[in-house]
Each structure stands twice: as structure tokens, then as C-alpha cells.
DSSP file (Angstrom, degrees, kcal/mol; ACC not computed):
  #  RESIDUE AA STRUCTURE BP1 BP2  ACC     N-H-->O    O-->H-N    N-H-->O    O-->H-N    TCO  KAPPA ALPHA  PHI   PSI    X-CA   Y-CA   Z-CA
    1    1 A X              0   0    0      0, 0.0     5,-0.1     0, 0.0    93,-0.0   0.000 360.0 360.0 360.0 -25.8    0.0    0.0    0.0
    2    2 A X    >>  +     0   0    0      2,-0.2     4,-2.0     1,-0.2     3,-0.7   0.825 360.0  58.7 -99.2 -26.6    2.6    2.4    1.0
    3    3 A X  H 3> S+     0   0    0      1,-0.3     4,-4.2     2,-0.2    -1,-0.2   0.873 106.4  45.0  -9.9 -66.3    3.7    1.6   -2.8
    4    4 A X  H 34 S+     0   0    0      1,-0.2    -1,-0.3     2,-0.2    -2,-0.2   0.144 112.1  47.2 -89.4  29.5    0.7    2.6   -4.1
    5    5 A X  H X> S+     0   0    0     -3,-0.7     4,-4.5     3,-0.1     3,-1.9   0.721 111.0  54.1-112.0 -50.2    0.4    5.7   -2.2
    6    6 A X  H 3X S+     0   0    0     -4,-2.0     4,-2.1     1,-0.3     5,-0.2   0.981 114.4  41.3 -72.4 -63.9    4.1    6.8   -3.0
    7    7 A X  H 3X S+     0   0    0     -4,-4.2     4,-0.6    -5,-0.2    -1,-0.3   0.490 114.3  53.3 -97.2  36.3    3.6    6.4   -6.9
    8    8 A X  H <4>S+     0   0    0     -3,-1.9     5,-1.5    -4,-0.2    -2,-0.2   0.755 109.6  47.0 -67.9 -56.2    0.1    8.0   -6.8
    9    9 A X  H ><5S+     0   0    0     -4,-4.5     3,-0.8     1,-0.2    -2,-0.2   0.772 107.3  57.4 -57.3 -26.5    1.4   10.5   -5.3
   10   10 A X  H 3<5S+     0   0    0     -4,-2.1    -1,-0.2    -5,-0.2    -3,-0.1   0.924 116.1  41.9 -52.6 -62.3    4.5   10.5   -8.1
   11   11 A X  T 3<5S-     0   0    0     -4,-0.6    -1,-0.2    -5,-0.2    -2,-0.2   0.145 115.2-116.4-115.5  47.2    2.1   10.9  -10.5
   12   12 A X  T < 5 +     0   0    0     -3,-0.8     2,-0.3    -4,-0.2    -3,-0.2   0.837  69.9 128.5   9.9  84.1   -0.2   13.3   -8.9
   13   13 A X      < -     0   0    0     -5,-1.5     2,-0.3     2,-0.0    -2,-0.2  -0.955  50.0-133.3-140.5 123.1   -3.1   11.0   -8.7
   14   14 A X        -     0   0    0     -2,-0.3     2,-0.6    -3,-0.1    -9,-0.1  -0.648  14.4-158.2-121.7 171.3   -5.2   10.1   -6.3
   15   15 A X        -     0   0    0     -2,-0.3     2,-0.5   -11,-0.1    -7,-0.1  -0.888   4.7-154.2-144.0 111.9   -6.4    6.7   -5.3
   16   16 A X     >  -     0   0    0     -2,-0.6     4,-2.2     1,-0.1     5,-0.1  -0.747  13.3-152.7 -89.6 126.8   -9.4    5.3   -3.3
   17   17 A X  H  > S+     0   0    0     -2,-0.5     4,-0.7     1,-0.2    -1,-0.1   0.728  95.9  64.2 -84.2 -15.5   -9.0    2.5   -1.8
   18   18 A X  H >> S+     0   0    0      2,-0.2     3,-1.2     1,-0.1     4,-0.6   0.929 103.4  50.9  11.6 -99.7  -12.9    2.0   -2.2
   19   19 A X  H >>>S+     0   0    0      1,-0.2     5,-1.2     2,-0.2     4,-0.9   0.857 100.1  60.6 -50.1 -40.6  -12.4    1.9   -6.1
   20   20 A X  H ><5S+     0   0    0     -4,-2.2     3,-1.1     1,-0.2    -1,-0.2   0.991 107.4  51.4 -60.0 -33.7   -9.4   -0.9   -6.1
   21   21 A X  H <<5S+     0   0    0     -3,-1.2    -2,-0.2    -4,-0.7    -1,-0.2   0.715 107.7  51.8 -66.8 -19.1  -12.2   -3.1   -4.5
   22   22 A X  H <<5S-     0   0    0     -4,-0.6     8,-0.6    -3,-0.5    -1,-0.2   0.350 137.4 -81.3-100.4  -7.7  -14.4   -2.2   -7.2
   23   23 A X  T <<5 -     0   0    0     -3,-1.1     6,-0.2    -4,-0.9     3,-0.2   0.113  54.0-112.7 127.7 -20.4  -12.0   -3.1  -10.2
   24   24 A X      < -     0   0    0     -5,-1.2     2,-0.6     1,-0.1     5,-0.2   0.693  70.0 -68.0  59.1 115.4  -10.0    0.6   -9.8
   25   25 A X  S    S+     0   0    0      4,-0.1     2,-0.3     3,-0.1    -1,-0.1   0.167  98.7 153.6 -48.0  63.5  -11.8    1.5  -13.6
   26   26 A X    >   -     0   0    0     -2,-0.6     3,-1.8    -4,-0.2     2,-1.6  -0.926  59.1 -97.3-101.7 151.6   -9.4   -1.2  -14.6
   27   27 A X  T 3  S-     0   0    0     -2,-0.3    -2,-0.1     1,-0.3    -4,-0.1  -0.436 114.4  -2.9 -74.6  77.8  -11.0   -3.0  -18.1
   28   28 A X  T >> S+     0   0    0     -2,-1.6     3,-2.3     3,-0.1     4,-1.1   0.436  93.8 143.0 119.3  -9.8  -12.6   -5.8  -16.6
   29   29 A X  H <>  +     0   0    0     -3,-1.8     4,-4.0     1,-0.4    -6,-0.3   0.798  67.3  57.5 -26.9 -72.9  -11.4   -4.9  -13.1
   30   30 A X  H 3> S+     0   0    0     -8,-0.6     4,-1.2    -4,-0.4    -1,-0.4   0.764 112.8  46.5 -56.8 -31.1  -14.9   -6.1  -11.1
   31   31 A X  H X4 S+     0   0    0     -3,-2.3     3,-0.8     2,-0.2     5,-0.4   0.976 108.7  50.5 -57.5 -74.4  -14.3   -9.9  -12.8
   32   32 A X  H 3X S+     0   0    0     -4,-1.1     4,-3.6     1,-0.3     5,-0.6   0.847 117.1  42.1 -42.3 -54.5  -10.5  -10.1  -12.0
   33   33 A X  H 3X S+     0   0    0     -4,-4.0     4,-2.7     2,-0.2    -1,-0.3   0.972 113.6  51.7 -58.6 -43.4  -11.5   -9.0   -7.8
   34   34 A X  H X< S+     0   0    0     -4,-1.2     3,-5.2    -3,-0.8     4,-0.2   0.593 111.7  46.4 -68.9 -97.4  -14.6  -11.4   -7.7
   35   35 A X  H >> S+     0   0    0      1,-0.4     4,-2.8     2,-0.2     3,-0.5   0.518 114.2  54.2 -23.6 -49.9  -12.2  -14.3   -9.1
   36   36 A X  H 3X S+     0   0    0     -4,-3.6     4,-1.3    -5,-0.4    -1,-0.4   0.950 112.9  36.8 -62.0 -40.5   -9.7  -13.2   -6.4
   37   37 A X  H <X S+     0   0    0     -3,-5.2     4,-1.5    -4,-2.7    -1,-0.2   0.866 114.7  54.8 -94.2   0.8  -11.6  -13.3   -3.8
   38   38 A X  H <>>S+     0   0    0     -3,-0.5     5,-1.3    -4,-0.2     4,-0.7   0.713 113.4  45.3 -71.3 -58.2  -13.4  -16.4   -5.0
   39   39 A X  H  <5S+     0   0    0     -4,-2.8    -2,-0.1    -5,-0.2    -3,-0.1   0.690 117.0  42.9-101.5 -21.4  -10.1  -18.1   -5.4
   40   40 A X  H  <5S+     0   0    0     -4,-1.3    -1,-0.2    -5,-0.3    -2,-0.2   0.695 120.3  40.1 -79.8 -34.9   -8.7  -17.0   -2.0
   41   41 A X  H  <5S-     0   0    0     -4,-1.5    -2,-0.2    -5,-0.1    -3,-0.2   0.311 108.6-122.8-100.2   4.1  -12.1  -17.6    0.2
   42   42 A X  T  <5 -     0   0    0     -4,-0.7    -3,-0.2     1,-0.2    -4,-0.1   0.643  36.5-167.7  48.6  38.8  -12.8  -20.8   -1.7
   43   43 A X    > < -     0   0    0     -5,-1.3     3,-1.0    -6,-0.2     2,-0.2   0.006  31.6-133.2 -68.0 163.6  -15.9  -19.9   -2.8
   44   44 A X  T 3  S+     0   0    0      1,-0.3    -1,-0.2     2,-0.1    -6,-0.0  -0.043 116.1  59.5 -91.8  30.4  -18.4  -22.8   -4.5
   45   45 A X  T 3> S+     0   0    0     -2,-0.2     4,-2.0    -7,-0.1    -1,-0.3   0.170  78.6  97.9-124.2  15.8  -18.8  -19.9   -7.3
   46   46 A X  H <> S+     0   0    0     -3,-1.0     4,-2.6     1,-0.3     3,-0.4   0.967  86.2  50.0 -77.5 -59.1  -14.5  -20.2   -8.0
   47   47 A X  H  > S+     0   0    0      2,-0.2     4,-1.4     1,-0.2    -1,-0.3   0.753 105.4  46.7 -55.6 -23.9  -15.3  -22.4  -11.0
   48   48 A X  H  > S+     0   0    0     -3,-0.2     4,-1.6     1,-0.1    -2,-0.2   0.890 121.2  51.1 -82.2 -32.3  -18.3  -20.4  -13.1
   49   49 A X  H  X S+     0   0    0     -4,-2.0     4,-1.1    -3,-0.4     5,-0.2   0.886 102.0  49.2 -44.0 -54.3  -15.7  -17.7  -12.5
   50   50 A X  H >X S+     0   0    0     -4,-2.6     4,-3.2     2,-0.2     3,-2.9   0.982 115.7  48.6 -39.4 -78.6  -12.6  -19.3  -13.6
   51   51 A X  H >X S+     0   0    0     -4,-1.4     4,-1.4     1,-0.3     3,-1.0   0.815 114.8  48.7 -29.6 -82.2  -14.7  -20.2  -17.0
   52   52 A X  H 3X S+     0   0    0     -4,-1.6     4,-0.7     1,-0.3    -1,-0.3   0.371 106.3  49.1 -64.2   0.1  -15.8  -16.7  -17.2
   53   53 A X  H <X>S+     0   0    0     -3,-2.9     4,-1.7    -4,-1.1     5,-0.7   0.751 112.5  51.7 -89.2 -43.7  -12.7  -14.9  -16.8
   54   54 A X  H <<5S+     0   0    0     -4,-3.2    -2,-0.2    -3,-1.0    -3,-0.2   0.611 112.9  49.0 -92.0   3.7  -11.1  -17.2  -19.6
   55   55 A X  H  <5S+     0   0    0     -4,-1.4    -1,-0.2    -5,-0.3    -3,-0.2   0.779 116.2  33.8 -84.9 -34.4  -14.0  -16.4  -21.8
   56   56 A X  H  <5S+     0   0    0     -4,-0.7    -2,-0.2    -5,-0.3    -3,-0.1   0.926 139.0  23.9 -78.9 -35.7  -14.3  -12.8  -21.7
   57   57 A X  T  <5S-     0   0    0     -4,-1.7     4,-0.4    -5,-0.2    -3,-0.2   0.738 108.6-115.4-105.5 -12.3  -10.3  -12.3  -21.3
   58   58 A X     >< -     0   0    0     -5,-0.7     4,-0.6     1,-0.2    -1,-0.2  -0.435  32.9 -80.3 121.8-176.6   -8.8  -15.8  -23.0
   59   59 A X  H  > S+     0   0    0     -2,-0.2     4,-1.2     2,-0.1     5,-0.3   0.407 126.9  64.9 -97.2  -0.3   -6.7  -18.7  -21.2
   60   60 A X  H  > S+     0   0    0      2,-0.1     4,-4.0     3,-0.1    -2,-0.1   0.936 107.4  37.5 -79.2 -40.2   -3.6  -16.8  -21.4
   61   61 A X  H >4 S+     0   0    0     -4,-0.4     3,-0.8     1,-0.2     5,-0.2   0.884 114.5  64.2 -62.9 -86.4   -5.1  -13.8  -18.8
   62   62 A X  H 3X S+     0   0    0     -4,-0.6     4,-2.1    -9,-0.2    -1,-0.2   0.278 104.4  37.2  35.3 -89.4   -6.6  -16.7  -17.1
   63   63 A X  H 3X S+     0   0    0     -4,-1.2     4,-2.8     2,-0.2    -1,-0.2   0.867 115.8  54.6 -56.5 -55.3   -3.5  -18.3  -16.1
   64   64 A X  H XX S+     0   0    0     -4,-4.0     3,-1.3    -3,-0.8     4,-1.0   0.934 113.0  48.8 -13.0 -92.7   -1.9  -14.6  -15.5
   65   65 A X  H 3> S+     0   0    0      1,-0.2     4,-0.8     2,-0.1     5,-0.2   0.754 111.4  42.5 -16.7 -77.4   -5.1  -14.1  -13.0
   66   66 A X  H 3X S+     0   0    0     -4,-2.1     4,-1.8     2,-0.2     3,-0.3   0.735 117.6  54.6 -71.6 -27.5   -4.8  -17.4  -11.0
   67   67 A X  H XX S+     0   0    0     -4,-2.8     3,-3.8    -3,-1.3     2,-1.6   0.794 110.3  43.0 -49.8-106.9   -0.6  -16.5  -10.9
   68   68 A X  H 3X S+     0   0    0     -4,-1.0     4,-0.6     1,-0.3    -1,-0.2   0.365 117.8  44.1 -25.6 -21.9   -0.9  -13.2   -9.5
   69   69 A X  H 3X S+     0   0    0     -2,-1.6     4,-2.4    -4,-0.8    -1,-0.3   0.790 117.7  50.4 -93.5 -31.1   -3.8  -14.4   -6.7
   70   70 A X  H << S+     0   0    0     -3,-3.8     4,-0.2    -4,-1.8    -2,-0.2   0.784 109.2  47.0 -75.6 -28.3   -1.6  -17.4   -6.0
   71   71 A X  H  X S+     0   0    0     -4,-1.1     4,-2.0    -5,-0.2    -1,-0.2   0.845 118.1  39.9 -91.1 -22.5    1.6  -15.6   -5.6
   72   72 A X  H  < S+     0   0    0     -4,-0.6     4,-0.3    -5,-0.3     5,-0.2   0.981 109.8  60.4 -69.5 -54.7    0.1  -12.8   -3.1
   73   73 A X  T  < S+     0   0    0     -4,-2.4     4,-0.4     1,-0.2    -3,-0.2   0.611 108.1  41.8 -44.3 -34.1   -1.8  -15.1   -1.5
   74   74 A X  T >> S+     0   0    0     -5,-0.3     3,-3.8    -4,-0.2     4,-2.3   0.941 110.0  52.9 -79.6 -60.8    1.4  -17.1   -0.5
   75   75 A X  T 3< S+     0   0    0     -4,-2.0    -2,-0.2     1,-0.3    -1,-0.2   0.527 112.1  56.1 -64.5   7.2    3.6  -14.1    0.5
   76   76 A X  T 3> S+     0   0    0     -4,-0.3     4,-0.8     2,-0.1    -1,-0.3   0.639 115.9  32.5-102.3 -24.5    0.3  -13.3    2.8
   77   77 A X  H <> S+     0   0    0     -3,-3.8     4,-0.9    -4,-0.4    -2,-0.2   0.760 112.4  62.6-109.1   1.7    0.3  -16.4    4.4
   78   78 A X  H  X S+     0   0    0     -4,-2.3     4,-2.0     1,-0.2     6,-0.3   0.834 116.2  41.2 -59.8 -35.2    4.4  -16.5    4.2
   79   79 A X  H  4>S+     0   0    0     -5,-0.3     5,-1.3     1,-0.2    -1,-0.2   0.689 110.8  51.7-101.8   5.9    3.9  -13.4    6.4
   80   80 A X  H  <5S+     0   0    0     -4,-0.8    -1,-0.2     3,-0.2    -2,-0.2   0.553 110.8  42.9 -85.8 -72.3    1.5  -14.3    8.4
   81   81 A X  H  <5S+     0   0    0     -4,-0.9    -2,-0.2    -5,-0.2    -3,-0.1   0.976 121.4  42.2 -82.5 -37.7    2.9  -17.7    9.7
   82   82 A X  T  <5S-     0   0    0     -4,-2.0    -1,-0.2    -5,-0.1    -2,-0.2   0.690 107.5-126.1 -74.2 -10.4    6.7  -16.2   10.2
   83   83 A X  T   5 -     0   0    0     -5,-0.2    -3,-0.2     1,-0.2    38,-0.1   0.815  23.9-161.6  78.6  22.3    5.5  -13.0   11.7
   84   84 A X      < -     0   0    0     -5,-1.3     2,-0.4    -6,-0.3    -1,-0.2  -0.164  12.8-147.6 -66.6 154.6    6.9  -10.2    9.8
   85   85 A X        -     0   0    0     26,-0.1     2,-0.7    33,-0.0    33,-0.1  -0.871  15.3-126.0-126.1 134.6    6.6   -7.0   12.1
   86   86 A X      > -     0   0    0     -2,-0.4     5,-0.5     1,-0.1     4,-0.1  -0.805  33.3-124.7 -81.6  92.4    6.1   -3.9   10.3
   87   87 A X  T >>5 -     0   0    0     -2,-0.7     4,-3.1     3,-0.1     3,-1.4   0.553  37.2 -82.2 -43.1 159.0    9.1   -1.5   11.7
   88   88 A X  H 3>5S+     0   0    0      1,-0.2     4,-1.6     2,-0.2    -1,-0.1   0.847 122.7  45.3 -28.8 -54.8    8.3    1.9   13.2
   89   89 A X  H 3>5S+     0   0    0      2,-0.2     4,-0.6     3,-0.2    -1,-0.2   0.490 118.9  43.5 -81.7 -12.0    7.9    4.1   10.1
   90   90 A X  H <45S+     0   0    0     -3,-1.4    -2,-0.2    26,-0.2    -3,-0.1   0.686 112.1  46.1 -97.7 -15.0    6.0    1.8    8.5
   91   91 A X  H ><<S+     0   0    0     -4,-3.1     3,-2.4    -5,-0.5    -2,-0.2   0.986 119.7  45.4 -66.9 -70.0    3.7    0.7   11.1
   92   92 A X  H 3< S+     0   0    0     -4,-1.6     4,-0.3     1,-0.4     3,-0.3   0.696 118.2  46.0 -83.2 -51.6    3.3    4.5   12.0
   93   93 A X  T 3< S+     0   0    0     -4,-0.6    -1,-0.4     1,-0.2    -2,-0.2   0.503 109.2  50.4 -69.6  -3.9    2.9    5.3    8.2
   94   94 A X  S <> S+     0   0    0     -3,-2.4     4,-1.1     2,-0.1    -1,-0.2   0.050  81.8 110.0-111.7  26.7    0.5    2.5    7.2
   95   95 A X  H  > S+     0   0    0     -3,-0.3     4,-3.8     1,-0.2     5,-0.2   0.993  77.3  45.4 -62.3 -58.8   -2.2    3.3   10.2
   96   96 A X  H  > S+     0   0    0     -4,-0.3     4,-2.2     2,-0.2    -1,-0.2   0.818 109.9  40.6 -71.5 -40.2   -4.6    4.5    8.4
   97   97 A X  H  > S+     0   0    0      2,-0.2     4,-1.3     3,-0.1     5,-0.5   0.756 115.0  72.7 -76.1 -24.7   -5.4    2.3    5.0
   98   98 A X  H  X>S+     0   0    0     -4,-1.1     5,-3.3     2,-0.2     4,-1.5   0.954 105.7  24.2 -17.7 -82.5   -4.7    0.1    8.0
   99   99 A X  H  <5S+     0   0    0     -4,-3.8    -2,-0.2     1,-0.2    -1,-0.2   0.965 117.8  61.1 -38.7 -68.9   -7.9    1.0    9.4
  100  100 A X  H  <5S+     0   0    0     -4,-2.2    -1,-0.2     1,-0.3    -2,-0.2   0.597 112.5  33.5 -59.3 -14.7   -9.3    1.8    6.6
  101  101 A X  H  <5S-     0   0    0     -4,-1.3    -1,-0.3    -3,-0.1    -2,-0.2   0.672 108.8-115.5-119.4 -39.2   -8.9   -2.0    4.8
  102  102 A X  T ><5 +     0   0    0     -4,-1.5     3,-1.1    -5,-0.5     4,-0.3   0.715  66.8 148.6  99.6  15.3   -9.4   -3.8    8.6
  103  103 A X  G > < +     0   0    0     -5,-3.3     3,-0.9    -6,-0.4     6,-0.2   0.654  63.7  55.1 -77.1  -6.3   -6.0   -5.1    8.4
  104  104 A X  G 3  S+     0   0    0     -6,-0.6    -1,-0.2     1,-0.2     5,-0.1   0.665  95.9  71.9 -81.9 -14.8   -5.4   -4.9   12.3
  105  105 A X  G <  S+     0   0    0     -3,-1.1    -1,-0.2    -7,-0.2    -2,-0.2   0.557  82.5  93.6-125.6 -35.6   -8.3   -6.9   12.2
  106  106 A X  S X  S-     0   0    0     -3,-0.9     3,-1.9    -4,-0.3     4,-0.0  -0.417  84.4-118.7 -82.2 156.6   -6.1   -9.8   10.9
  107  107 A X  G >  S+     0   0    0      1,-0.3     3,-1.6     2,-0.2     2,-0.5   0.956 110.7  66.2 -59.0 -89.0   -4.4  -12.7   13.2
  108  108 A X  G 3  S+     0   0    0      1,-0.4    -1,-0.3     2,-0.2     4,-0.1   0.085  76.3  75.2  27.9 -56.0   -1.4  -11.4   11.9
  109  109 A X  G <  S+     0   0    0     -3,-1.9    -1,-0.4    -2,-0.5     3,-0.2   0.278  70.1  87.4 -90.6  25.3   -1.2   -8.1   13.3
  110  110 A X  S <  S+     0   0    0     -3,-1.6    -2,-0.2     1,-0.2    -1,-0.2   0.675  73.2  71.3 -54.8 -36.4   -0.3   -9.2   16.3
  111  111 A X  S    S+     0   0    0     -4,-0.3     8,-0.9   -27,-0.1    -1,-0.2   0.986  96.5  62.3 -39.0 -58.6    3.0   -9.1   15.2
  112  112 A X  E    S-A  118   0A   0      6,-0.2     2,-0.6    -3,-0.2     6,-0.2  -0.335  82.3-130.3 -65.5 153.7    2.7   -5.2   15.3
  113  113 A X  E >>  -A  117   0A   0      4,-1.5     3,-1.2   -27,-0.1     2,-0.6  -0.946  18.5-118.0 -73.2 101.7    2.1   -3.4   18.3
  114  114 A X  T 34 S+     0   0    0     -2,-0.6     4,-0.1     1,-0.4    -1,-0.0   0.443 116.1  48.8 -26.1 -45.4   -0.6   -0.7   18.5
  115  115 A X  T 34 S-     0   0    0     -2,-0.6    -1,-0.4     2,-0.2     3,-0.1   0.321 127.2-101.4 -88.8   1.7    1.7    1.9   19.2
  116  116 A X  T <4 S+     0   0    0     -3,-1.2     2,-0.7     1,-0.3   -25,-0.3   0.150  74.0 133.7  38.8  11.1    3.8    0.8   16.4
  117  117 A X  E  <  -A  113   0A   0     -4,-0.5    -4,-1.5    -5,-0.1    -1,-0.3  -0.612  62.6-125.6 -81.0 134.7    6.7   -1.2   17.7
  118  118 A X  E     -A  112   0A   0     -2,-0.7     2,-0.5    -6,-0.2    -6,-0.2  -0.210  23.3-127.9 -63.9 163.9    7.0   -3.8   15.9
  119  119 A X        -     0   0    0     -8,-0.9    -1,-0.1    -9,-0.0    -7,-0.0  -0.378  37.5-159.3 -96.5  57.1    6.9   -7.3   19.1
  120  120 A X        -     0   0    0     -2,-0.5     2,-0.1     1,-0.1     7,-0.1  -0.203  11.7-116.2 -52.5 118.3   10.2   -9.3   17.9
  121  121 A X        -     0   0    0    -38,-0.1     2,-1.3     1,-0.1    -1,-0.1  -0.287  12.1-135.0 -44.8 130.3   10.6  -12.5   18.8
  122  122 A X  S    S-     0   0    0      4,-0.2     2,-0.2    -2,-0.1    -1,-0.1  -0.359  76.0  -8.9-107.3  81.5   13.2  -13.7   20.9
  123  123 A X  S >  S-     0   0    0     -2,-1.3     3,-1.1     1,-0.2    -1,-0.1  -0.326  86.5 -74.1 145.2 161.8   14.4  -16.4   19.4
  124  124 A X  T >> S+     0   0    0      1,-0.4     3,-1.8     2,-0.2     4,-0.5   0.892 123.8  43.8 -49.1 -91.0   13.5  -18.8   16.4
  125  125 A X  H >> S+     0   0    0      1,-0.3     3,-1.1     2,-0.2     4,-0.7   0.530  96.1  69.1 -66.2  -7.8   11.1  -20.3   17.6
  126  126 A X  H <4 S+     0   0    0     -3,-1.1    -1,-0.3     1,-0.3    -2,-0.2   0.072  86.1  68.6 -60.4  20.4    9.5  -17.7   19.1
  127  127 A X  H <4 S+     0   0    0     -3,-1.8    -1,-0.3    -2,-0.5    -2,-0.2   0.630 102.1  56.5 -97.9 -33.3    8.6  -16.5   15.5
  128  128 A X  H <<        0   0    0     -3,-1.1    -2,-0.2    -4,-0.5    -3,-0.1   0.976 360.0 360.0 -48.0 -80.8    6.2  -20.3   15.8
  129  129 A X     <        0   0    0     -4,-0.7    -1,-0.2     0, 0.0    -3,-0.1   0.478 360.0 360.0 -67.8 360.0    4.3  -19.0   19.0
């Protein structure tokens, strides 16, 4: 997020986070999220989706799609099970789409602290517990 904020802001544009849920007036944008979240929550609709994203957009996007949910989707639950701790300036700078998305919300941010020190394990396993 702090990506997209940095090159909105680069290219003096500005970005509701609202509208990415909504397709961001990307060409087809509302398919590609349903299938993502479809493919992520394991929904019983993931196949009439699949088919219909690789009819309106082909088997190549298809495969594209199911990459791109498959590869976030890992590095979410990569960070997730190790515990990566958001550092001071990033905790402190991400507060707010924070909020705003419900990400505190997540098992996960436990890692962080409210206040934004990150909690650091002390020791390997204590990345486990």
C-alpha cells in the first residue's frame, strides 16, 4: 500500500481504496476481484468464475489471474505464519489504509504493536508461538 500511495502520489493521482475493491476503472477490473476473492475464500462460485474470466479475457489472462492471486496469496500467508513485524515508520505510516482495509483486524497483526513497535521475537522459535 505504501507503494501505491508513493507512486500516486509521483504521479499526482489520487487513489481510493474503495475503487481498487471495485475493479479501480481497470477493463474488466470487477471480474478479476470477484475471481480473487473467489479463489482466496474458496468460494463454490471459483469455478463459473474461472470459465468466465477465460472467456471474456482468454486462457492466457486466465493463467496470469490465477498466478498473481496465487503468488500474493502465498507471500500473505508466508507473512503471516513467520510474523513479519512492520518497523516503526511503517507501522506509523500505514495506520490509516490500515484501518481503513481492517488489516489490524487480521491474526497477523499481532506481530505489530498498537503503538507501532513492531513485538520481535526472541528467538527462532518464538517466530512459531
Amino acid at each position: 500500500m505504501s507503494l501505491l500511495r508513493a507512486s500516486s502520489e509521483a504521479l499526482s493521482s489520487e487513489v481510493d481504496i474503495d475503487d481498487l475493491e471495485a475493479g479501480a476503472q481497470v477493463e474488466n477490473g470487477d471480474l478479476l476481484v470477484r475471481y480473487a476473492e473467489s479463489a482466496v475464500l474458496g468460494h463454490s462460485d471459483l469455478t463459473a468464475l474461472r470459465e468466465e474470466v477465460e472467456d471474456r479475457l482468454g486462457r492466457k489472462a486466465l493463467i496470469e489471474a490465477a498466478a498473481t492471486v496465487s503468488a500474493f496469496e502465498g507471500l500473505n500467508r508466508i507473512a503471516d505464519v513467520t510474523g513479519i513485524q512492520l518497523d516503526d515508520g511503517l507501522a506509523d505510516e500505514s495506520a490509516d489504509f490500515r484501518t481503513a482495509l481492517g488489516l489490524d483486524a487480521y491474526s497477523g497483526a499481532s506481530s505489530t504493536k498498537s503503538q507501532g513497535r513492531p513485538g520481535r521475537a526472541q528467538n527462532v522459535m518464538g517466530i512459531f508461538r
